[in-house]
N, C-alpha and C positions, 0 to 999 in steps of 0.2 A: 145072072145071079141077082137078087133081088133083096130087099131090105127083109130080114128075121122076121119070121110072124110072130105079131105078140097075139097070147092067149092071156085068158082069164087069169091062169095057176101063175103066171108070170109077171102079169103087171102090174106094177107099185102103188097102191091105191095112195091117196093125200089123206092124211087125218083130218079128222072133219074139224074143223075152229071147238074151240072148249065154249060153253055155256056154266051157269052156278052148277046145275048137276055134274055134268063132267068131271069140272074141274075140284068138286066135293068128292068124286070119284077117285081121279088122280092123284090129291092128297093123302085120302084113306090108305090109298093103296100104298102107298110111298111108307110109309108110319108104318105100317102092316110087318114091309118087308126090312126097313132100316131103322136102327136106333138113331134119333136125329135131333138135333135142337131147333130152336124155332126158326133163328134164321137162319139155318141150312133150308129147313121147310119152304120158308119165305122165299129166298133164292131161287131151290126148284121150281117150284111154283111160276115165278115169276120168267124165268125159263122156258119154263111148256109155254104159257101163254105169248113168248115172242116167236117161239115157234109156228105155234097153232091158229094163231088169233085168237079174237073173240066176238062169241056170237052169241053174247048174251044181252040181255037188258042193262042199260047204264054201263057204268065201266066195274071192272069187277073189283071187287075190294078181296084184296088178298089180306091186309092185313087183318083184317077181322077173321075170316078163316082161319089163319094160322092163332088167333087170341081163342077161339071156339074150340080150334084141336087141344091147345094148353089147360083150358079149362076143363074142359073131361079129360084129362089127364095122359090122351095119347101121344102128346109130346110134352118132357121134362130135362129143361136142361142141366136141374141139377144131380138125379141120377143118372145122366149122357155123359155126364162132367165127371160125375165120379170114378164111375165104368171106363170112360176115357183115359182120366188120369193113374188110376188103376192100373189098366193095360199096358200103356206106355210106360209105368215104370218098374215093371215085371219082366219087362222084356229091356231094361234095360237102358232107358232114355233117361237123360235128367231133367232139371227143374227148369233150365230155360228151353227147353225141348218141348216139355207137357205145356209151358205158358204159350209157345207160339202155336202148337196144334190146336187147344182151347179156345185162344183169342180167332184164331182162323175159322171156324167150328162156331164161331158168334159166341158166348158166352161173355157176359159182363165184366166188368171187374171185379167183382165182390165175389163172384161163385170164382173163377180165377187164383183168386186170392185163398177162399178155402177148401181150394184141391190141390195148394203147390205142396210138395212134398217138402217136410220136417228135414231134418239134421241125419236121421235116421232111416229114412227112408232113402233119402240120396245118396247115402252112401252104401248101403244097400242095392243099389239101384247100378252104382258103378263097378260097385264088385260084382257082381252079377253079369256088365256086360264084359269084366274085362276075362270073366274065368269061361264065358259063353266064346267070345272072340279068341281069347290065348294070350291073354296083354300079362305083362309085369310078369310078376312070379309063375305065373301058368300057362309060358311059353314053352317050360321045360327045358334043359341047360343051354346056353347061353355062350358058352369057350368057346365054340367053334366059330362064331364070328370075328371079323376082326375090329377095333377099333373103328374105325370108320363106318360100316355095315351096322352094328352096333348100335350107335349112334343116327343113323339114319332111319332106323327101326324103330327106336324110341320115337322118334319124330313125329314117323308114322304114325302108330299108334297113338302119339297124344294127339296127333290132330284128329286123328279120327273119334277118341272120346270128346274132347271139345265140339264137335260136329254134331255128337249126340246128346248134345245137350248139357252134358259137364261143366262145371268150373274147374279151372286149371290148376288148381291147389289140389284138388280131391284127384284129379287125373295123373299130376304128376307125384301126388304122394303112392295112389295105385301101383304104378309104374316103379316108383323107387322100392317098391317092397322088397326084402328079401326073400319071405315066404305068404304064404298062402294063409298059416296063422295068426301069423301079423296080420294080416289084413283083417278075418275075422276077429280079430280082438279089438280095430280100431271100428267094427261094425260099429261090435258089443256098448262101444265103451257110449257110443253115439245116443244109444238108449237112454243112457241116464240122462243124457243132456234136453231131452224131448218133453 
């Protein structure tokens, strides 16, 4: 027996090193397919090229690239910011949840600052995930537990909103509801305060 023939259809070709076209290539294509901010851009980018090397002229200036993508408009991180922030708080995340995926996502301080969500949106945000998951009042009755069980279920579930991002006052007032009403009313009342 003898070593596997490689053929053509099998064998792993090496990507060629990136040059300024290439790697103009590679970023387009990257924007194309992903909503991104600059420095995720930047990152990838800088990625491929440790991968790939380079085999271009001088050393390649990413940062300019990714300033040339922003300038035409193909990367924006404050509609990424928005969208982002948006998303995660529809599904249910709170405000120090959106600041750490933001801040990780490269976004500034200042755009940061004007995506965290209001008084009203977080709480919003937590009713939302506790009636999506079954927390508090929308676990449905509750007697058949015992004291102990009970209690460790609360637990549960507050850690687990505080995981998502939550502050512990809105988690554990969720949690202390008695209904479901209540809760939307303590939405409602958030609105005026915004």
């Amino acid at each position: 027996m003898g070593e596997p023939r490689t053929t053509y259809a099998n064998r792993k070709r090496a990507p060629k090193p990136l040059d300024r076209v290439r790697l103009n290539d590679l970023a387009l294509s990257y924007v194309a397919r992903f909503a991104t901010t600059a420095a995720k851009l930047e990152r990838y980018l800088k990625r491929k090229l440790g991968e790939r090397g380079w085999d271009g002229e001088g050393e390649p200036d990413v940062p300019a690239l990714v300033a040339q993508f922003v300038e035409k408009g193909y990367v924006d991180d404050a509609v990424y910011g928005r969208a982002k922030a948006g998303g995660l708080m529809a599904r249910g995340y709170g405000q120090r949840r959106v600041e750490q995926v933001l801040r990780a996502d490269g976004l500034d301080e200042s755009l940061r600052a004007r995506f965290a969500p209001g008084e009203y949106e977080a709480r919003g945000a937590v009713l939302h995930l506790a009636r999506r998951r079954r927390f508090g009042p929308f676990a449905g009755p509750r007697a058949a537990l015992d004291r102990e069980a009970a209690a460790k279920l609360h637990e549960k579930q507050l850690a687990a909103m505080i995981r998502a991002g939550h502050n512990f006052e809105m988690a554990r007032h969720v949690l202390d509801a008695a209904t479901e009403e209540e809760l939307e009313e303590w939405v409602a009342e958030a609105s005026e305060l915004d």
